[in-house]
Steps between C-alpha positions, in 0.01 A plus 500: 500500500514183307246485201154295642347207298174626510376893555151627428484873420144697553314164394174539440175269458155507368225344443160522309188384684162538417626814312639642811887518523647291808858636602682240701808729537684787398876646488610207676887463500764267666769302465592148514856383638649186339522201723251672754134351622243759469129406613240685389175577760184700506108454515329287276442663170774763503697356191795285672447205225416791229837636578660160488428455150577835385852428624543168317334658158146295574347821428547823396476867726297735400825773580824507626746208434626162653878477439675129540909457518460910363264427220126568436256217529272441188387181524562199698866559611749184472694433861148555681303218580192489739326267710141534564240449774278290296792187494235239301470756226826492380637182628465245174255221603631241272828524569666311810759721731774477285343548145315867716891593619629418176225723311652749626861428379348469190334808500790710605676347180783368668606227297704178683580192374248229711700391807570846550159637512374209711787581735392839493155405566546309785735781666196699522251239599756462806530871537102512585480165674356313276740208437372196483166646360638514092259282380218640666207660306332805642180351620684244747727834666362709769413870400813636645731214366305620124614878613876339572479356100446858415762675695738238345365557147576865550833439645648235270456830233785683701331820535658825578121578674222268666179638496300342773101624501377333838613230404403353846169599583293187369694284773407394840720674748729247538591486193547822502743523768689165309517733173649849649768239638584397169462827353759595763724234431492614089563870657865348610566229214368667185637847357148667433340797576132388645191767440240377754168610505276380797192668728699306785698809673663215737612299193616818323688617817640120589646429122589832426858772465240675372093639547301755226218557667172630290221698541148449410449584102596708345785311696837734657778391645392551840830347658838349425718306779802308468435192722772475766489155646772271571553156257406288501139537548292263746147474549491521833799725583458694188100609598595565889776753397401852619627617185251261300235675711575863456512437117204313475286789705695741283365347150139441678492891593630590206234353269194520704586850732413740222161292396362488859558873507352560216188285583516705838432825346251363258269362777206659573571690870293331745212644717 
């Protein structure tokens, strides 16, 4: 079995609140296949984004280890790069379309003479469908066209891993449905493994080869499926597959079933 680019082994988190110690998870191991798209689901609260940045070196576990390309993460690992929810936070404000996309060339120290890294530039502005938009400064784009600046930001880097933290949930749901397109359409163009985290089972489910399903904290791995589902996917055709609907009620069951169980046996009998 070929060597994956990212494996957790018995990761474990903690936190200190109001002197009480908050465990998010514990022993939690898997592995990441190169090239694959793995979502991540669960209730709200159970440490998806936590485990997001413990993968890219954003923070440290409190046990166990994060291994990238076969070595230990100890700080903010070079060939990840992630894309957040919160798009006006990180987009720069004073910096048209361009000058944003070419931040991040800049950041990922890849040095090219000028008509190079313009070319470059404008390869990824196409790649998100923003062409014609360069000279644009953040406050005349929509909020998803600011997200698209983002992605390309992140891409333009050439990462061996985007980190994606619901990076779609501030959107209407139109936009939404415009931006799993184009994350699609980057799925077949660009050679990147994708970690997705989203509470959107049917967006997890109709982007994915891949679901990690969590518990509630302290979070578990409650369920793993590889996503079979013909390419390419369609919106329609895609959501109206049987298979689409098995896995989706899978997931659901398994991250609520044990809960509503549990809340069964707690409840007071009745008279």
């Amino acid at each position: 079995m070929a060597a994956p680019i990212i494996e957790l082994k018995d990761l474990a988190k903690t936190f200190s609140v109001h002197g009480r110690t908050l465990t998010v998870f514990e022993n939690l191991s898997c592995r990441i296949e190169a090239g694959s798209f793995v979502s991540i689901v669960g209730p709200s609260g159970c440490g998806k984004s936590t485990l997001l940045k413990l993968m890219c070196g954003l923070d440290s576990p409190s046990a166990g280890t994060v291994l990238f390309q076969n070595r230990p993460v100890g700080g903010p690992a070079r060939g990840m790069i992630c894309v957040f929810q919160h798009y006006t936070r990180s987009i720069l404000p004073w910096r048209d379309v361009m000058g944003n996309v070419a931040f991040g060339l800049n950041a990922a120290k890849k040095s090219l003479p000028p008509r190079q890294a313009r070319d470059k530039c404008l390869q990824y502005i196409r790649l998100v469908g923003l062409e014609g938009y360069e000279r644009y400064h953040p406050y005349q784009l929509s909020g998803g066209m600011q997200q698209r600046v983002c992605i390309a930001r992140a891409l333009i880097c050439e990462p061996a891993v985007l980190l994606m933290d619901e990076p779609f949930s501030a959107v209407d749901a139109m936009t939404r449905a415009v931006l799993q397109e184009l994350i699609l359409k980057i799925r077949t163009t660009v050679p990147v493994t994708i970690l997705f985290v989203t509470h959107d089972v049917d967006e997890a489910v109709f982007l994915s080869s891949r679901v990690i399903a969590l518990g509630p904290a302290p979070a578990s791995i409650r369920d793993d499926v590889a996503i079979d589902l013909p390419q390419p996917r369609d919106q329609i055709a895609t959501r109206e597959d049987g298979r689409f609907i098995a896995t989706r009620q899978r997931l659901f069951a398994s991250i609520f079933l044990q809960e509503k169980r549990e809340q069964a046996r707690a409840a007071p009998p009745q008279a």
